[in-house]
C-alpha positions in Angstrom: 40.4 106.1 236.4 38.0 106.8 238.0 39.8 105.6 240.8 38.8 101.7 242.2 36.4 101.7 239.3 38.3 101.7 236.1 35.8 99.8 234.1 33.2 102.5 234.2 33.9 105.0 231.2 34.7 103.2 228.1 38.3 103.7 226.2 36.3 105.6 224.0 35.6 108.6 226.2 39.0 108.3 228.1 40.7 109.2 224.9 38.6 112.1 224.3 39.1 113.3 227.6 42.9 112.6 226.9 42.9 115.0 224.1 40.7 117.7 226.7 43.2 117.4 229.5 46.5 118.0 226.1 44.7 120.9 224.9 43.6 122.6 228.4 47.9 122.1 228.8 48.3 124.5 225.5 49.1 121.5 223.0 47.7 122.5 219.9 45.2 121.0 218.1 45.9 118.7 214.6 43.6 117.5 211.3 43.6 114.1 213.1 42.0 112.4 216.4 44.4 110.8 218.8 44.2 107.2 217.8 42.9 104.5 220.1 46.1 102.6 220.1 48.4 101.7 222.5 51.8 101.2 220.4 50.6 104.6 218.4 50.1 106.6 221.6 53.8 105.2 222.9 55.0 106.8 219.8 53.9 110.3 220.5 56.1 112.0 222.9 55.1 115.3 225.2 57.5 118.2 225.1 57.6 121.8 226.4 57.5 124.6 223.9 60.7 125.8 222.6 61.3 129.1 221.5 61.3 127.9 217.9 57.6 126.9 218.0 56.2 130.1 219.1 56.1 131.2 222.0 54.4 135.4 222.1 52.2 136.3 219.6 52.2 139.3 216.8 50.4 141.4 218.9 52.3 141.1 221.9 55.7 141.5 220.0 53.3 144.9 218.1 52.5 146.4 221.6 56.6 145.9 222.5 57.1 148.1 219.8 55.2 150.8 220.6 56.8 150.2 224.3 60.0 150.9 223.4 59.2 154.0 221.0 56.9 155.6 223.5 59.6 155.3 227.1 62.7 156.5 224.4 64.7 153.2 224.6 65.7 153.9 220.9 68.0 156.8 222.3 69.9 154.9 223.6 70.1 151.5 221.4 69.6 152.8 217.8 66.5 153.3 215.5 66.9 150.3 214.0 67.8 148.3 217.8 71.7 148.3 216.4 73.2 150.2 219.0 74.3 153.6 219.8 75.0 154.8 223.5 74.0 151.8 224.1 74.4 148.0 223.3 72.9 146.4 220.4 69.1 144.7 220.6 69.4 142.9 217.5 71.5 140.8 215.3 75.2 139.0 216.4 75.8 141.1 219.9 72.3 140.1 220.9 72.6 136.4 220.2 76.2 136.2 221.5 74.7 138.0 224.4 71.6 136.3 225.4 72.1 132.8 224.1 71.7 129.6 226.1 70.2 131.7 228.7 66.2 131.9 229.5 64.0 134.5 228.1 63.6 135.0 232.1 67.1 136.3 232.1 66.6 139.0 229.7 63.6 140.2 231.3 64.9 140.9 235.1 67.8 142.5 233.3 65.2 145.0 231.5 62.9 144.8 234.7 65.7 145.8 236.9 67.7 148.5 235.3 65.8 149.8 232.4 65.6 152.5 231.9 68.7 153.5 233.5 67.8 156.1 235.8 64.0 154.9 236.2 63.7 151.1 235.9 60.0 151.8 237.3 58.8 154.1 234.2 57.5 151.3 232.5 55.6 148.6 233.9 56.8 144.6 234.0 53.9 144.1 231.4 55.0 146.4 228.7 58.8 145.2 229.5 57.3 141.7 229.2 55.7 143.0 225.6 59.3 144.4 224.9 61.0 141.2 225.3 58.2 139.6 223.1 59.4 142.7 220.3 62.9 142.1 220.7 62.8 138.2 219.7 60.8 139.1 217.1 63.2 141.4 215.9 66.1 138.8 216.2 64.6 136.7 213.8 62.3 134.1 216.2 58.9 133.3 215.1 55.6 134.4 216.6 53.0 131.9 217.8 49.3 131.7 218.9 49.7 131.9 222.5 51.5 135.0 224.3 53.5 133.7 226.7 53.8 135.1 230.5 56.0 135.4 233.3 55.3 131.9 234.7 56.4 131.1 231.1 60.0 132.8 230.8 62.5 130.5 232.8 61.4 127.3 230.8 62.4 129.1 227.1 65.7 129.1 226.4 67.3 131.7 223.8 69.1 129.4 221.2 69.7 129.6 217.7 67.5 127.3 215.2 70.7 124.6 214.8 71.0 124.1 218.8 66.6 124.0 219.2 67.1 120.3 219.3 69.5 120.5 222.0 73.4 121.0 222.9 75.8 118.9 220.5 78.0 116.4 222.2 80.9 117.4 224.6 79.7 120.5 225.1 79.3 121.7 228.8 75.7 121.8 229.9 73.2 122.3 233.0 70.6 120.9 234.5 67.6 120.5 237.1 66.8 117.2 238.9 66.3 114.7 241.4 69.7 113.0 242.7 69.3 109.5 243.3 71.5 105.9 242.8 70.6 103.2 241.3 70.4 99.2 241.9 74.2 99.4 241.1 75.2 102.1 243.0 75.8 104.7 240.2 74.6 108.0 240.8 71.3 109.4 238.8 69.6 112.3 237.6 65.8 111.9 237.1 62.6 113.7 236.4 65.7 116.3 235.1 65.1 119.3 232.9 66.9 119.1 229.3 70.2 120.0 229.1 71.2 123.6 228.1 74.6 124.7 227.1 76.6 127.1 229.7 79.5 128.8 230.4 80.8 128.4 233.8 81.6 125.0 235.1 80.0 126.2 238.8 77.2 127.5 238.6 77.0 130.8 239.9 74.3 131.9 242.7 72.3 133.6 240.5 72.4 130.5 238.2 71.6 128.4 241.5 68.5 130.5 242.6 66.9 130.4 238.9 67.5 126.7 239.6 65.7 126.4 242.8 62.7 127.3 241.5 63.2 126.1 237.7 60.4 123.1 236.5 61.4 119.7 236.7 61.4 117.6 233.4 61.5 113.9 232.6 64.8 113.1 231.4 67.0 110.7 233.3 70.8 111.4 233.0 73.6 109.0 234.2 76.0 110.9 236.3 79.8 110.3 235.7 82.9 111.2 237.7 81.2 111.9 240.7 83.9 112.2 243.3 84.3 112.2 246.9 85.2 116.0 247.4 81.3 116.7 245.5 79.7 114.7 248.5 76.8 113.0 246.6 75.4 111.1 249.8 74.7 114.9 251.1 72.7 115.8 247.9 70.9 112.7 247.8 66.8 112.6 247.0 66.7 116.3 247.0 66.6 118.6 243.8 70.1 119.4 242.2 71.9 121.8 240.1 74.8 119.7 237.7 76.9 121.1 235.0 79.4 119.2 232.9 79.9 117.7 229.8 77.1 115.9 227.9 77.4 112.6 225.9 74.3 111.3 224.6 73.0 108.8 221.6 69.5 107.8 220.9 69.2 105.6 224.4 71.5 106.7 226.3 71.8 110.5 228.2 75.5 111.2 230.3 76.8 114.0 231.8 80.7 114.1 233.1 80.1 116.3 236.2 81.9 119.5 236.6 80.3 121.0 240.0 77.0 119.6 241.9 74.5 121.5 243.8 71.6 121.4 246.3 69.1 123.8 245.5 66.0 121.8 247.2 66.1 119.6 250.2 63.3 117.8 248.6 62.8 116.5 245.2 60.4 116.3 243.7 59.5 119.8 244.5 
């Protein structure tokens, strides 16, 4: 860059314009400039925000609270958010509830049926405030940056020992683009990091979050793809696979379990 003219802006300025284009992509700002070197840059990896990093801010969490108190959801599911007539918000029932899910998935269920007999009484922005409260209130930290709805299906509810990602053999899903390589073994790239479920198949709700769920840039090989899964019909187009992960530091594998277009095109 610039484009047929590379030699036009000095290294200098492209690596100031490198740390611009990081920041104006919500990656916050350290005590040290990025360093004009190539083996150093290699070193530093891009990742999207998990929810252990921050991800709503005090005040938005602050204006959940107030949410909750003012449309009487404490009626139903304690003073404290332990439960009464209704389920518990916070502590074990919430976690065992919500976890390895998105945050997206605990706000349609509050969008969509709460209250009970007047989902519309309070507005998707205080229920998004509410969700902000409620992790909060479960123990997740508070960031700079309050997060939005474009935000929600890309944070996944897990607890601090699984924020680095499911542990071995453990059945996981996944987002990406189907493809084989030079030896003929089926591939899943520019894939979204694995995230522990519980059904083998994923379920149609699972499979429209999926649809329109962000690629990532992991590459996964694919094993025990058989002939009743069709690959060659799934091939280049965006994928939904679950199965059971294996993974060291150079090498990503899931054992497939179910397959399943959600795209026709891929990358989306």
């Amino acid at each position: 860059m610039p484009q047929g003219n590379s030699g036009t802006v000095r290294d200098e300025v492209k690596i100031d314009i490198l740390a611009y284009i990081l920041q104006q992509n919500d990656f916050p700002a350290g005590n040290q400039e990025l360093p004009l070197n190539m083996s150093a840059l290699e070193d530093i990896r891009m990742a999207r925000k998990g929810i252990w990093d921050g991800v709503f801010t005090t005040d938005q969490a602050e204006r959940g609270r107030a949410a909750l108190s003012q449309n009487g959801c404490n009626g139903c599911h304690g003073a404290d958010l332990t439960g009464a007539k209704g389920p518990a918000l916070k502590g074990d029932r919430f976690i065992t509830d919500w976890e390895n899910g998105s945050v997206n998935r605990l706000f349609l269920k509050i969008r969509e049926t709460m209250p009970p007999l007047n989902a519309q009484q309070v507005t998707p922005a205080a229920k998004l405030d509410i969700v902000a409260h409620l992790l909060q209130v479960n123990g997740f930290p508070a960031g700079s940056t309050a997060f939005t709805l474009n935000d929600l299906e890309d944070i996944q509810i897990v607890k601090r020992d699984a924020a680095s990602g499911p542990p071995n053999f453990t059945l996981v899903g996944a987002v990406g683009c189907l493809t084989q390589d030079s030896n003929n073994r089926w591939i899943l790239t520019n894939a979204s990091d694995p995230v522990q479920v519980k059904d083998e198949v994923a379920p149609p709700e699972a499979l429209k979050r999926a649809a329109s769920a962000r690629l990532g840039t992991q590459t996964f090989d694919l094993v025990s793809v058989g002939p009743s899964m069709k690959p060659e019909s799934h091939k280049n187009q965006k994928v939904e696979v679950r199965g059971l992960l294996y993974r060291d530091p150079k090498y990503l594998q899931v054992n497939l379990s179910s397959l399943e277009t959600v795209r026709t095109s891929c990358p989306d």
